[in-house]
C-alpha positions in Angstrom: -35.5 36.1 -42.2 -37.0 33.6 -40.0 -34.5 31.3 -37.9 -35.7 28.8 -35.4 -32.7 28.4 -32.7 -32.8 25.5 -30.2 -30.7 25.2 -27.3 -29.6 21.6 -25.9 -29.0 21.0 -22.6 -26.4 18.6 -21.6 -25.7 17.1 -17.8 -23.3 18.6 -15.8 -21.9 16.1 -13.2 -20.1 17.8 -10.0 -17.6 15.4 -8.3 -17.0 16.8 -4.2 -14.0 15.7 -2.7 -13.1 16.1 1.1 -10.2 16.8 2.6 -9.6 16.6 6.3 -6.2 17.9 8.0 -5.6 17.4 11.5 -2.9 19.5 13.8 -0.7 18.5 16.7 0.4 20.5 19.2 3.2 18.4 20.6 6.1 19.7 18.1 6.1 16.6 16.2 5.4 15.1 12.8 2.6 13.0 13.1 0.9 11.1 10.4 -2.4 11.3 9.7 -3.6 7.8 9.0 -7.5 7.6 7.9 -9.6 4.9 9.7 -9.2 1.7 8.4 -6.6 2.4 6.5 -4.6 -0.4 5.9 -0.7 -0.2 6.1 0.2 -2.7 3.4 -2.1 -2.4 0.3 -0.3 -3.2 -2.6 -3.9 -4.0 -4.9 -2.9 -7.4 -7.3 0.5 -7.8 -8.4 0.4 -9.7 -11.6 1.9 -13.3 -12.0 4.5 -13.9 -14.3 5.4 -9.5 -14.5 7.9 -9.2 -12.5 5.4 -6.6 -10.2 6.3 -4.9 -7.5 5.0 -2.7 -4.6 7.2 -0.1 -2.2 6.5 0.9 1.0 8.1 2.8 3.7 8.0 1.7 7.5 7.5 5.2 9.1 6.2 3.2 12.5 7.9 1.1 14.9 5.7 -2.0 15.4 5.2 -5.4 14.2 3.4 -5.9 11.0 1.7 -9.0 9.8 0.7 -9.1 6.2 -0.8 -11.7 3.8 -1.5 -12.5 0.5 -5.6 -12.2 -0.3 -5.7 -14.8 -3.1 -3.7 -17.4 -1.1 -4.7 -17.8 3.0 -1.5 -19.8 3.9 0.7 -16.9 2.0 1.8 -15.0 5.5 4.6 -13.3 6.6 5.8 -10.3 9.1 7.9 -7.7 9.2 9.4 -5.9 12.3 10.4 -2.6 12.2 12.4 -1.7 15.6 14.9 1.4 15.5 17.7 -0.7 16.7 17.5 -2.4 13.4 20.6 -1.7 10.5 18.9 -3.2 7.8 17.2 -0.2 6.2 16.3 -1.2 2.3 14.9 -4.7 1.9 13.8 -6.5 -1.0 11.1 -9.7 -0.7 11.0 -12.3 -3.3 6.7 -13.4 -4.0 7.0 -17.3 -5.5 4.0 -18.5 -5.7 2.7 -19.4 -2.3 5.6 -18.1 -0.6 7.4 -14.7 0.8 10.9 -15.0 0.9 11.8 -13.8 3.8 8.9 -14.6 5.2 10.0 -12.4 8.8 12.1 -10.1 9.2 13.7 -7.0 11.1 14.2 -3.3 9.3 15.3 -0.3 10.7 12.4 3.1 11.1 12.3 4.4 7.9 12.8 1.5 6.1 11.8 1.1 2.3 11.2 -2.3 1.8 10.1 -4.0 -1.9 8.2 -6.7 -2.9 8.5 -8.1 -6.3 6.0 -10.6 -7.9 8.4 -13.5 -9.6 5.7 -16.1 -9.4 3.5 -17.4 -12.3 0.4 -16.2 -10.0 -1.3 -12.8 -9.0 -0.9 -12.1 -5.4 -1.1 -9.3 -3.0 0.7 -7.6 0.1 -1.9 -7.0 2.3 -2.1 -5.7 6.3 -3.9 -8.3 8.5 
């Protein structure tokens, strides 16, 4: 009996991934935050979908943001300890953050919700 066997061979694609950990030795939690990394990053936030993007304040600092499809879309929030306000929830209109400044507590989890007919972002200056 005579069989003829062939063998294929087919790609094999390895994907590497690296992951870095960093220690403190001062007893707290510290964050590791990768270089430029930017705080606020929500990607696009669809017009017209209601979208929104969360983020918790961890830091005490100020924090300018703007929108990347629309340069006179700006706003900032503060986030001092001494603040009560510790959930907030930001309107997007288009051209417009509503509040546009505004105070929250360490900690704070603030939303942003898309209810204008445009795309727009929340993005760290």
């Amino acid at each position: 009996m005579n069989r003829s066997h062939r063998f294929l061979l087919a790609p094999l694609v390895l994907v590497l991934a690296l992951f870095v950990g960093a220690c403190s030795d001062d007893g707290n939690d510290n964050p590791v935050i990768p270089p430029n990394t930017l705080e606020l990053n929500s990607g696009t936030l669809a017009g017209g979908s209601g979208a929104t993007y969360v983020h918790t304040f961890a830091t005490a600092g100020t924090y300018p943001y703007h929108c990347n499809f629309h340069s006179g879309m700006t706003a900032t929030i503060i986030v001092d300890p001494a603040s009560t306000v510790s959930v907030l929830a930001i309107s997007i209109t288009d051209n417009a953050f509503n509040p546009s400044s505004t105070t929250v507590d360490t900690g704070a989890v603030v939303t942003w919700t898309n209810n204008g007919g445009s795309s727009h972002t929340v993005t760290s200056n």
